[in-house]
N, C-alpha and C positions, 0 to 999 in steps of 0.2 A: 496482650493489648495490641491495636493495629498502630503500625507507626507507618514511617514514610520508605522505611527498607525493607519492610513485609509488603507495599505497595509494590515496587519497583521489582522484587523478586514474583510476582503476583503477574504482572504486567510482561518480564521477563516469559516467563512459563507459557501466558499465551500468547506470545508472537511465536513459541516452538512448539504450539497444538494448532496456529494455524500456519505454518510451513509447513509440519506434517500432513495437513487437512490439504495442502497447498499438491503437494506429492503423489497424496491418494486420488486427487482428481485426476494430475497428469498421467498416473498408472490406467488410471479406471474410466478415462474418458471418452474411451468405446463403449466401451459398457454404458456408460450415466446417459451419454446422447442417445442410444439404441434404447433406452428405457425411456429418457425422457420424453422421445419422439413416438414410439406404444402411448402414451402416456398422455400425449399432448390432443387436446380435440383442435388444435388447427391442422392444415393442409400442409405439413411441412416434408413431404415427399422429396428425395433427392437435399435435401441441407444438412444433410450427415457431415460432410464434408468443411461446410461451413461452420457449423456448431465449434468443428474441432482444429479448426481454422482459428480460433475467437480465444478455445480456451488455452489451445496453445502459445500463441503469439501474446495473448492476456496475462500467460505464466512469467515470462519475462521481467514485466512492470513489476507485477506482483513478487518477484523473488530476490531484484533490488531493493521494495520498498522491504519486504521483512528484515532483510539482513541491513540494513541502515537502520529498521526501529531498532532492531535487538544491540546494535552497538550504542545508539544514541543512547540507551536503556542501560547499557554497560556503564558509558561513561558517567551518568548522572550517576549511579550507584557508588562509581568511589570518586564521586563530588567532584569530577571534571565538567563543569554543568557551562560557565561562559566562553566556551572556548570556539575559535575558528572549522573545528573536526566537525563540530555539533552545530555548524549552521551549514557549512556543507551537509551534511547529513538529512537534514532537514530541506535542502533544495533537491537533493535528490529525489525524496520522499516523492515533494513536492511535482517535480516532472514524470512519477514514478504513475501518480496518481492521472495527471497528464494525461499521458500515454496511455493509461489504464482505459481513460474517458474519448478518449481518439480510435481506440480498436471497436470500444463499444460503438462510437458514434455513426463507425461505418458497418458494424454487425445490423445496425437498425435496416439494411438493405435488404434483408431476409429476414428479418427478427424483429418485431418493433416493439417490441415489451424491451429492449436492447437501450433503448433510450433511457432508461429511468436509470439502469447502471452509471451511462452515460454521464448524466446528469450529478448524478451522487458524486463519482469521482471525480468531475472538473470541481463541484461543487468542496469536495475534501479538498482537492490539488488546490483552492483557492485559501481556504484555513490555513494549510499548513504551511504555504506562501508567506498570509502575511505573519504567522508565529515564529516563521524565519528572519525576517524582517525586523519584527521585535528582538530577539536574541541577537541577530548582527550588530544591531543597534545598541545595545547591552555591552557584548565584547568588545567593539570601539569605545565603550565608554569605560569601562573594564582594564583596556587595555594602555588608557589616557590615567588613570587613575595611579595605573602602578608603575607607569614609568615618570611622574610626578612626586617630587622629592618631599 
């Protein structure tokens, strides 16, 4: 039967098939642009360069936010769920996502399908903001509680 620890082990596993997935691009990112640019019917002559500009600098955000979910993921698994680690973690996400939507925003200078990345990520980096927000708010209240006699 599914329960909430078959979840969280579920959730666990894909944040470590997309770190790996996360790997295979920084390995293979000559490769994917050189294809993807064969591949593409725009005029993207000379933006090799850039492409790999985007997914490197990209990899950064992206390697922060994995390893923030997979601990937040940790902690919740043995029921450290309101605590101060896990709103940190979730800010980080959050600026992770940011940053994510900032490299994209300026890839849109030779890329403009770039934008909807863009878009997505500031749009995540906003979720995960306010569900920070929520849990800070949580642990303050959390944290009033138990030290209340």
């Amino acid at each position: 039967m599914w329960n909430g620890k078959k979840s969280i082990s579920l959730s666990k596993l894909c944040v470590l098939v997309f770190m790996a997935m996360l790997i295979a691009t920084a390995l293979l990112a000559p490769w994917i642009v050189q294809r993807f640019l064969i591949f593409s019917r725009a005029d993207l002559v000379g933006t090799e360069a850039f492409f790999l500009t985007t997914i490197y600098s990209g990899s950064v955000p992206a390697v922060v936010l994995l390893f923030c979910l997979y601990r937040l993921l940790y902690r919740i698994e043995i029921e450290q769920i309101f605590i101060t680690a896990n709103v940190e973690c979730l800010r980080y996400i959050s600026w992770s996502c940011f940053a994510g939507s900032v490299i994209s925003l300026v890839s849109v200078s030779y890329y403009f399908p770039w934008i909807f990345v863009a878009v997505a990520a500031a749009f995540m980096g906003l979720i995960v903001r306010v569900v920070k927000n929520i849990i800070a708010q949580a642990v303050e209240l959390k944290n009033e509680s138990d030290f209340t006699v």
